[in-house]
C-alpha positions as CSV (number, residue, x, y, z in Angstrom):
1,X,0.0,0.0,0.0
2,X,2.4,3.1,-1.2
3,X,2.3,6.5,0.4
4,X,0.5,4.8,3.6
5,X,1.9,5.7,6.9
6,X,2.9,2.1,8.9
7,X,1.7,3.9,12.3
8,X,-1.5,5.6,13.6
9,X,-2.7,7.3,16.1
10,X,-5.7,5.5,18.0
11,X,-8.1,5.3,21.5
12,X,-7.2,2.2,23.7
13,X,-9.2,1.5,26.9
14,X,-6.4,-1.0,28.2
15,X,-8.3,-3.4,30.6
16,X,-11.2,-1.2,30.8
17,X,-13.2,0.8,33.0
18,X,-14.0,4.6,33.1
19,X,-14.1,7.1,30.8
20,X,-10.5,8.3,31.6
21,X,-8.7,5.0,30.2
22,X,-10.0,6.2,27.0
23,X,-6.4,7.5,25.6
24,X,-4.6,8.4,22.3
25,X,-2.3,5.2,21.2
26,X,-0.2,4.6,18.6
27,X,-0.2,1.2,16.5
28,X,0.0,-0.1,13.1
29,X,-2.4,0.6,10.4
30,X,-4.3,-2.2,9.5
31,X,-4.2,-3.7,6.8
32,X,-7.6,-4.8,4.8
33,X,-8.0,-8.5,4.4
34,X,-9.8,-10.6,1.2
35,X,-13.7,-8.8,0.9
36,X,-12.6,-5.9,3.3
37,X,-11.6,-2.2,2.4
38,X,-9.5,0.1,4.4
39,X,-10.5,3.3,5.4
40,X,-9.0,7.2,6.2
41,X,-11.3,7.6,9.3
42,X,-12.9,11.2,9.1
43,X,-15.6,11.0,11.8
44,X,-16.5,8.0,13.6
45,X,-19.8,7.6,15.8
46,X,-20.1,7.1,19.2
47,X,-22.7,4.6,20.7
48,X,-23.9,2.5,23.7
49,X,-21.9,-0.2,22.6
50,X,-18.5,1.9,22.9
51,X,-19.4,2.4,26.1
52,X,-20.0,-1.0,27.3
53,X,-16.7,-2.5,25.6
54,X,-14.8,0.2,27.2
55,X,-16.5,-1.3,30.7
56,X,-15.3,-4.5,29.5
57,X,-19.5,-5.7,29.5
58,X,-19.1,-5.9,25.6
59,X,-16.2,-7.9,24.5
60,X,-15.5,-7.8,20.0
61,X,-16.2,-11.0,18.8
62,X,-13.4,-13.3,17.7
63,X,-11.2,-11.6,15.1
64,X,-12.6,-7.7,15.5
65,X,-10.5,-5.2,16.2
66,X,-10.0,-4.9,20.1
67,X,-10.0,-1.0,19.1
68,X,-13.8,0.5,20.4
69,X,-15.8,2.3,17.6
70,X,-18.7,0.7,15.5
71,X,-19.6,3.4,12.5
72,X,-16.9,5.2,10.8
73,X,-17.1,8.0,7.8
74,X,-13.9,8.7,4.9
75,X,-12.0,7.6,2.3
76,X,-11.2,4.4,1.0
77,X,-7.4,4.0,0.5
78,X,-7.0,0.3,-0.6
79,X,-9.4,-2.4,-0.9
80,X,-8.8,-6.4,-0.1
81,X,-8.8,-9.0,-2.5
82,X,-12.2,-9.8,-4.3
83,X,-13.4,-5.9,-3.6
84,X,-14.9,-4.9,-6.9
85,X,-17.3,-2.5,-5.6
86,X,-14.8,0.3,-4.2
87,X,-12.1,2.3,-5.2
88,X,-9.3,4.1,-3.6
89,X,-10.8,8.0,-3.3
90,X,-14.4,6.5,-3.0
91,X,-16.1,8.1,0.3
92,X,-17.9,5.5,2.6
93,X,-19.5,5.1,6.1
94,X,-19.2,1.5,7.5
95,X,-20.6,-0.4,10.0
96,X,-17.3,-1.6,11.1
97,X,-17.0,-5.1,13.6
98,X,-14.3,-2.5,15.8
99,X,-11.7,-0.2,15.4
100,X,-13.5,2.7,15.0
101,X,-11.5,5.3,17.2
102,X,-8.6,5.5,15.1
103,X,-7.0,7.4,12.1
104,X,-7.3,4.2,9.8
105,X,-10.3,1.2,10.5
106,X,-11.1,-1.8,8.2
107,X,-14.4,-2.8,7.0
108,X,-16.1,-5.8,5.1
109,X,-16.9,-3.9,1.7
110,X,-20.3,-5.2,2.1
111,X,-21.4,-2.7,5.2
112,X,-20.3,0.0,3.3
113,X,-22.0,2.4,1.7
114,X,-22.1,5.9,-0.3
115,X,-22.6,8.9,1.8
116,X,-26.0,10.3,0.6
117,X,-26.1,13.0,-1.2
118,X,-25.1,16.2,0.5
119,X,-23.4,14.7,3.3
120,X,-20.1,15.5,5.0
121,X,-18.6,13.2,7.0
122,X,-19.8,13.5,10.8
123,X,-23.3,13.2,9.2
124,X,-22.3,9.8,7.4
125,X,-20.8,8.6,10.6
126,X,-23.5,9.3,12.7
127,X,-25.6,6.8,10.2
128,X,-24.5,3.3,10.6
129,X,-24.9,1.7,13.6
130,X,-28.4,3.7,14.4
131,X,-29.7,2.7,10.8
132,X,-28.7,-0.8,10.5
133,X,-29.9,-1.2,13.7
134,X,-33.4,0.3,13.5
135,X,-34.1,-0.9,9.6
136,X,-33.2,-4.4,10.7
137,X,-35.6,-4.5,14.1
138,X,-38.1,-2.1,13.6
139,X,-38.9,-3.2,10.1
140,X,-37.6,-6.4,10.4
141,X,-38.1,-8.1,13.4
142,X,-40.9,-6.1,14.7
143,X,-42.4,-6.0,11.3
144,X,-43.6,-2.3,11.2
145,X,-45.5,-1.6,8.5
146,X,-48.1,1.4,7.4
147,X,-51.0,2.4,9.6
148,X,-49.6,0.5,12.6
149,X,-48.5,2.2,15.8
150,X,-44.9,2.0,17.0
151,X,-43.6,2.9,20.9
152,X,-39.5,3.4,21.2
153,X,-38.2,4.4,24.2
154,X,-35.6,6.9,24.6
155,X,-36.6,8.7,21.9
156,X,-33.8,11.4,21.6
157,X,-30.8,9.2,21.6
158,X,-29.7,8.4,18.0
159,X,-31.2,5.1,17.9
160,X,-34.4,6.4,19.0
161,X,-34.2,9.5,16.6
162,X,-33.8,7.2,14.3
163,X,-37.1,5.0,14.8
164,X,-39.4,7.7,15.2
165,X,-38.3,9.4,11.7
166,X,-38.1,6.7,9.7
167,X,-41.1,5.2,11.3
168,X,-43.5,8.2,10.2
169,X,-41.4,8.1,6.8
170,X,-42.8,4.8,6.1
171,X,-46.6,5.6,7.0
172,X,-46.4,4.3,11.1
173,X,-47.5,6.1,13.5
174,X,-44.8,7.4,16.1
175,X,-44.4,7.3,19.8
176,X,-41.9,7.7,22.3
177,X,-40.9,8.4,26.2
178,X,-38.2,10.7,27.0
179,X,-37.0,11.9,30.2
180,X,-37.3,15.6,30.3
181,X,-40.0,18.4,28.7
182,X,-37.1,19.4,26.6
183,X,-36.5,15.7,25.3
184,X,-40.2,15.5,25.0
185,X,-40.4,18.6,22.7
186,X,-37.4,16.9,20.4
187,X,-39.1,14.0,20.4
188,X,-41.9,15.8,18.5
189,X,-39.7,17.8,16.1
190,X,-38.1,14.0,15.4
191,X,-41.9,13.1,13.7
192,X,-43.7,11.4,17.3
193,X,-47.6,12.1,17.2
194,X,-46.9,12.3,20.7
195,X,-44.3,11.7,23.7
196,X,-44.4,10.6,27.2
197,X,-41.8,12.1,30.2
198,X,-41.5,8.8,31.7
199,X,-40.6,10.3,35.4
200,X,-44.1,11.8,35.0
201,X,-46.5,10.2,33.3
202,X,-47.7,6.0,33.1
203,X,-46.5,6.0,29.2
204,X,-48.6,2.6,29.6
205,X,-51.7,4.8,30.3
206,X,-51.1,7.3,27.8
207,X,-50.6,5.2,24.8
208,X,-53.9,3.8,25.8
209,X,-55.4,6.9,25.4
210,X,-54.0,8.3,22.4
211,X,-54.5,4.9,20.4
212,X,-58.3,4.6,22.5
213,X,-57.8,1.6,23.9
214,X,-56.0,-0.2,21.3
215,X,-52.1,-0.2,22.4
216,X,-48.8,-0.1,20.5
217,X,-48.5,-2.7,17.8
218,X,-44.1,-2.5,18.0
219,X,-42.3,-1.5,20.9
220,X,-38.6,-1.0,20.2
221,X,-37.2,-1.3,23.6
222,X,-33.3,-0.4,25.0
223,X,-34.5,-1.0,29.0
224,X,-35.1,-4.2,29.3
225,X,-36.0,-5.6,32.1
226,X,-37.1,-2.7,34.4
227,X,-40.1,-1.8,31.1
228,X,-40.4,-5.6,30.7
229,X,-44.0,-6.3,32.0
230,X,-45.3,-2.5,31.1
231,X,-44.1,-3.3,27.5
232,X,-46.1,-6.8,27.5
233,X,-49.4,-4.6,28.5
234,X,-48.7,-1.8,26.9
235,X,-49.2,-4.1,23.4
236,X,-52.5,-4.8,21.4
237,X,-53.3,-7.6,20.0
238,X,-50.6,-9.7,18.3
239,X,-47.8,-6.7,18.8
240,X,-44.1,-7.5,18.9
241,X,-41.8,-6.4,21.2
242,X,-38.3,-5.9,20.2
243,X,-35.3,-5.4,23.1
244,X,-32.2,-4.2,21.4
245,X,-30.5,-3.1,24.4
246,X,-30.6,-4.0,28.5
247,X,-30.3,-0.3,30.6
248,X,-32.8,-1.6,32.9
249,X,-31.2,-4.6,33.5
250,X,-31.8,-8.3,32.0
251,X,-33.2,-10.3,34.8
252,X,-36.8,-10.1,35.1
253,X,-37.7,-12.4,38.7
254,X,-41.3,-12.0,38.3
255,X,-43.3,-11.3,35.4
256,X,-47.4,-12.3,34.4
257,X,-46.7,-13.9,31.0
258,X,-50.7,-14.2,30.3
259,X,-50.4,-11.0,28.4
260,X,-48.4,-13.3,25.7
261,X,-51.4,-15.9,25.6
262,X,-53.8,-13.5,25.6
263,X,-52.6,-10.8,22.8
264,X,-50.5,-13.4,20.7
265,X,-47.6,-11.1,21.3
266,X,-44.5,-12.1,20.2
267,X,-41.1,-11.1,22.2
268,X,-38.0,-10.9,20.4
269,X,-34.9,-9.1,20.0
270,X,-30.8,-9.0,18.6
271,X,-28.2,-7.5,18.7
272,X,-25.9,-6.6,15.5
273,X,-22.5,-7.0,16.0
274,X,-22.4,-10.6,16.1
275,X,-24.3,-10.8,13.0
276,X,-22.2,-12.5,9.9
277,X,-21.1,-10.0,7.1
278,X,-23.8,-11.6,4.8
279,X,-26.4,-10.9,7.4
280,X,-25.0,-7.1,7.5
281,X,-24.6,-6.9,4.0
282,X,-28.4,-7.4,3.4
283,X,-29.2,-5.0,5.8
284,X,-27.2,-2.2,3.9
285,X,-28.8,-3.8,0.5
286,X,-31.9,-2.7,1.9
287,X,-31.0,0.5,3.7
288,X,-29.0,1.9,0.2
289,X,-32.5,0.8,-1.9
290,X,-34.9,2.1,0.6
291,X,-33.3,4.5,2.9
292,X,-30.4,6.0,1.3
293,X,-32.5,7.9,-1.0
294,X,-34.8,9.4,1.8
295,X,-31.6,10.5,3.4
296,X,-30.1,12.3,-0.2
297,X,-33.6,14.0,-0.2
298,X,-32.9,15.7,2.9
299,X,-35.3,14.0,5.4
300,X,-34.7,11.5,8.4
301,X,-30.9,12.5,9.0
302,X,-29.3,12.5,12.0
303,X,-29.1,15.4,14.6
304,X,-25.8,15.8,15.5
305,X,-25.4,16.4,19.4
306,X,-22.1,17.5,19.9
307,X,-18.9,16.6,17.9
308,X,-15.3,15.8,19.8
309,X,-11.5,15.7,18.5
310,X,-10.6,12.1,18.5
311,X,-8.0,12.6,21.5
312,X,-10.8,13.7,23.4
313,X,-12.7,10.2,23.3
314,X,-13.1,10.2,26.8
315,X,-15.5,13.6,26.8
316,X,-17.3,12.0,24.2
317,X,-18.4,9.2,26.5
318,X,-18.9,10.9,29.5
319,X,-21.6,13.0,27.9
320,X,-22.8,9.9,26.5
321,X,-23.2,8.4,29.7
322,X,-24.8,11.9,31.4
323,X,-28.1,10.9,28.5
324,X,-27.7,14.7,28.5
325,X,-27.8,14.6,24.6
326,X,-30.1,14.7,22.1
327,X,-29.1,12.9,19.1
328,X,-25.6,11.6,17.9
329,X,-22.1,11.9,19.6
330,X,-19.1,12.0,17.0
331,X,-15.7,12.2,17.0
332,X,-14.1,13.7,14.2
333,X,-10.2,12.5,13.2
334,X,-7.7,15.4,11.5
């Protein structure tokens, strides 16, 4: 690879644990393997996930980078064997398996994709992980489709954002708990019929009222088990619930299942990383057919939060952990 530097500068998190072992490195540049293409990080997002690797809660599966960072925005600089799609000079995000917090990441070519149309790069960073996640359990596990009602909760952080814009995009109807009159408010601006402050209001209740009687047909759900039995009556008849995430915990010691029986709910959930590269790659098949060209329009992008130098990784986290945010975290790489 000519005119490539053999060093970097990176973010380890050593044996984990705060955000203050978050700290600039220095180690080799990758290099990208058969079906992968290497990458000139611009911007890279920062997500829930970052935070729990950097814990140690979220190990990278075997043969990810041990580096934290999930979504990545820049320039392709060489591509692996069997790449046909992309070029050197070719600007990509990526839903990379780790290594994102660095000045060079690798990626299987197949969770790339273009930046839409208009984009610079914090924007494309601040698209993967949210989207892939959302297209692939909202509309794919939960099954959302046109007319139906759909709950998320946290509905200002960028997964949430997410959900309630494409959800109106594609003819649901929006819903969401947030955690302050200000997060409600965004909530709203994000395409929500309506939004519940959760440390104020039964959001159980209130979606009974607003749908008159009826319930949520999705719930896309990042508490787990703390929301578990309120999700399961929250529901009408034969709605899915979809738990992407465990805030609340993932230990439920008592729960009344009848709901189940009784509304033919069904109770599912994922999460992405572990997925193969096939599995990813049809996700972004989908996403660049159906969603790409929503985003090159100019509607459902993210809202970018705040934006950090790489070096100061360890900011980035703490304000993720405060949940003072609304919208996306990203770093962004000279």
């Amino acid at each position: 690879m000519p005119d490539l530097p053999e060093s970097m500068t990176f973010i380890d998190h050593g044996p984990g644990g705060e955000p203050e072992v978050l700290v600039p490195a220095t180690g080799p540049v990758p290099r990208a393997a058969a079906s992968e293409v290497l990458i000139r990080v611009m911007a890279a997002g920062v997500n829930r996930p970052d935070v729990q690797q950097r814990k140690g809660l979220y190990p990278p599966p075997k043969g990810a980078s041990p580096v934290v960072g999930l979504e990545v925005a820049g320039e392709v600089v060489a591509v692996g064997e069997g790449v046909e799609r992309f070029r050197p000079g070719n600007r990509v995000c990526a839903l990379a398996n780790g290594g994102g917090y660095a000045e060079y990441a690798v990626a299987p070519a197949t969770q790339c994709l273009p930046w839409p149309e208009g984009y610079d790069a914090v924007r494309a960073a601040a698209l993967p992980e949210t989207f892939f996640t959302v297209w692939a359990n909202l509309f794919g596990h939960g099954r959302l489709s046109r007319g139906e009602v759909m709950l998320v909760h946290g509905g200002t952080s960028g997964i949430g954002s997410t959900a309630l814009q494409l959800a109106r995009e594609f003819g649901a109807r929006p819903f969401a708990t947030a955690g302050s009159a200000e997060k409600v408010a965004a909530c709203l601006e994000f395409g929500a019929e309506e939004a519940f402050d959760y440390k104020t209001q039964d959001f159980v209740a209130e979606m009974k009222r607003v749908t008159d009687g009826r319930g949520a047909d999705v719930v896309l759900d990042m508490i787990g088990a703390d929301y578990f039995q309120r999700n399961l009556r929250v529901l009408g008849q034969d709605g899915r619930l979809v738990i992407i995430a465990l805030m609340g915990g993932y230990e439920v010691e008592k729960a009344d299942i009848r709901p189940i029986m009784l509304k033919r709910l069904v109770v599912t959930g994922s999460t992405m990383r572990p997925r193969t590269a096939a599995e990813k790659g049809a996700i972004a098949d989908e996403l660049e057919r159906k969603v790409w060209p929503v985003l090159s329009a100019g509607r459902c992008g993210p809202r970018i939060h705040a934006t950090f130098p790489l070096n100061e990784a360890a900011e980035a986290h703490r304000l993720m952990e405060s949940s003072a945010h609304i919208g996306k975290i990203v770093l962004t790489v000279a």
